[in-house]
N, C-alpha and C positions, 0 to 999 in steps of 0.2 A: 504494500500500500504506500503511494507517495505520501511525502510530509502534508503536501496540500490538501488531501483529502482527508487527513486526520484533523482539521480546522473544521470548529463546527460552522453549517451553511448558514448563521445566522452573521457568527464574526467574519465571513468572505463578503455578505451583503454589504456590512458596516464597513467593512475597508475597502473595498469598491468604489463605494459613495462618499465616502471622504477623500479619498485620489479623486474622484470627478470634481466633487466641487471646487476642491485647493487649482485644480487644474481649470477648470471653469473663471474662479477668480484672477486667477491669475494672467489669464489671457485676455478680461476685461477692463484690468487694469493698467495694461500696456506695458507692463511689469519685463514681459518675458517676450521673446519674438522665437516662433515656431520655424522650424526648419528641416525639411525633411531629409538631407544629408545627413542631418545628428548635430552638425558641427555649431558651435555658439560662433557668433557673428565675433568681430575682434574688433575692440575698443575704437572710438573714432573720437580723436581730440578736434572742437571749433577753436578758432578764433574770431575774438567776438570786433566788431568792426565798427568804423563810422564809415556806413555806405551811402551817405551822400556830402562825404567831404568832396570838393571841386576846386580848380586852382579858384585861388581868393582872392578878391581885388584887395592888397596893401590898404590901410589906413597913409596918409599922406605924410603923418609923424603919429609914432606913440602917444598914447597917451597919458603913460608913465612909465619909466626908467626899468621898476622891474616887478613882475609879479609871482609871486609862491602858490601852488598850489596843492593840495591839502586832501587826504581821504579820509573821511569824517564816520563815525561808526554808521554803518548799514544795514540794511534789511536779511538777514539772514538769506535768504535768496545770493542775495549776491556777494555775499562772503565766503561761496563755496566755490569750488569745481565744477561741480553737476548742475547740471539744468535742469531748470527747473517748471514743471508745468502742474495746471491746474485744473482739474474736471468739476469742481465746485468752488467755490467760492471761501477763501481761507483756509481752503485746507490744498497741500501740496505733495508733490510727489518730484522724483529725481528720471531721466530717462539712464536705462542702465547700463546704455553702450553706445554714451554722448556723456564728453565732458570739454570744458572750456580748456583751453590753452592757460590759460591764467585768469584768477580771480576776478569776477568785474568790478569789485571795489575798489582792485588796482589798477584794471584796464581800463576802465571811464577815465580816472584824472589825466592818462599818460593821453588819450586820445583828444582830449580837451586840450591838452598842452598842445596838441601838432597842431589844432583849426586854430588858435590864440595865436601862436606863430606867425601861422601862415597868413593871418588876419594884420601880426602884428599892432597887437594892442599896445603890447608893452617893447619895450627895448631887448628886454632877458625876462624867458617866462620859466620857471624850473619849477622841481619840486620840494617839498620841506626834506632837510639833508644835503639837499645840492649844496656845494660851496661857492655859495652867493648871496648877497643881504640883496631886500626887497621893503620896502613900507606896507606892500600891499600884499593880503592874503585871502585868496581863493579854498576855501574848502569847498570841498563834492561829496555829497551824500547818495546813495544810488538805496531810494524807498522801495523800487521793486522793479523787477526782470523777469518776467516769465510769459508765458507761453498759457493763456486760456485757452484750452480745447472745448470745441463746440461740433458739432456736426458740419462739415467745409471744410476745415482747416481750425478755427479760432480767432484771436486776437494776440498779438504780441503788444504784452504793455510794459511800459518803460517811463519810471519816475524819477526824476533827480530832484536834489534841494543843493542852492549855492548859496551863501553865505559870503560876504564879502568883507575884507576885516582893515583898519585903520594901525597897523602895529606902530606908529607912532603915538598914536594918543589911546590905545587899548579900545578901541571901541568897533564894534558892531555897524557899518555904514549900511549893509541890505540885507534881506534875504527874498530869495522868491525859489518856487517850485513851479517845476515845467515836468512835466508827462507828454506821453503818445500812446496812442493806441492805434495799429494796423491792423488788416486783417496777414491772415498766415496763410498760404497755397497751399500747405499739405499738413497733414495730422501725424509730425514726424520730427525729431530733432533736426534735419535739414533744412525745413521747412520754418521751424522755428528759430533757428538761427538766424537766417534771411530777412526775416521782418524784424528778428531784434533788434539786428544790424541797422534795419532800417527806420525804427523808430527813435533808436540813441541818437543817429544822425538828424530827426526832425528836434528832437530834445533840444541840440547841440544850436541846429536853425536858430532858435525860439531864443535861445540862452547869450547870446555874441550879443544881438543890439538890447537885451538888458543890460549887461557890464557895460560894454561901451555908454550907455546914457550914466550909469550912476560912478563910473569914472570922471565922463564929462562933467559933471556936477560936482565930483569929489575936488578938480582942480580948480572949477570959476571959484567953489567956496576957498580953498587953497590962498589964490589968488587975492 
């Protein structure tokens, strides 16, 4: 008599039915990607992008000397690796074979430094560490990055908070918060990448002729 058939048919029902479901769930949760070779899929690193940076028309002179910029504690979302998506509302999940190239709490400020640049706001734009003194300091907050799944594709949404600082006279001169929501092409970390990408960059739109206005104001007061 095999081992299996000494298992009474009620304990083969109960384990049956619990492989189905855990396998059931698991396939509705996007958790797992089925493959009939056997072989699990191998790891696929993004990098998370500003995809609608474009060469930038210069400012005509800076508008000051030099700027710091700054990553500010963030949204757990974006303080990880993994990417992150959403099938309800607060509540999150990771995809399991997608992850970012590097942090986006540290890949938004460094991306923000290249359109500032290229914008030339400032004379010298760096980061807190660089060896370079600045009056002015930019922190970047990243409130949220993910990936709403919906039936289509979703929504790629993307929040930032900047904060603008006086470090000669310790004070707070702004703050404002810019989001984006896109839709997403596909219900997939490729897919979600792609709009991220492209929502950081409407973020990034939105976020230059702020600074620049409350720069312009920070030097008539200056003056």
């Amino acid at each position: 008599m095999s081992r299996m058939s000494r298992i009474p048919a009620d304990a083969q029902r109960r384990r049956w039915c619990l492989a189905a479901a855990a396998g059931a769930w698991l396939t509705q949760t996007g958790c797992i990607s089925m493959d009939l070779g056997g072989d699990s899929p191998g790891m696929l690193q993004w990098t998370l992008r500003d995809a609608r940076a474009a060469p930038a028309v210069p400012l005509d002179a800076p508008l000051v000397d030099a700027l710091l910029l700054q990553a500010r504690p963030s949204n757990a979302v974006a303080d990880s690796l993994s990417i992150a998506y959403s099938r309800q509302q607060n509540a999150f999940a990771f995809y399991q074979f997608a992850a970012w190239t590097e942090r986006p709490v540290r890949q938004v400020p460094r991306l923000l430094q290249q359109r500032l640049q290229a914008r030339g706001v400032a004379g010298t734009v760096g980061q807190v560490g660089d060896p370079m003194r600045a009056d002015w300091l930019l922190t970047v907050g990243v409130d949220d990055l993910h990936h709403a799944v919906q039936p289509g594709g979703g929504q790629a949404r993307v929040a930032l908070t900047l904060e603008l600082f006086d470090r000669r006279q310790r004070r707070k001169l702004a703050e404002q918060r810019f989001d984006a929501q896109l839709p997403v092409a596909s219900e997939d970390a490729a897919g979600a990448v792609d709009a991220l990408s492209q929502a950081l960059g409407l973020c990034f739109d939105r976020a230059l002729p702020w600074l620049e206005a409350v720069l312009r104001g920070a030097a008539v007061q200056a003056d």
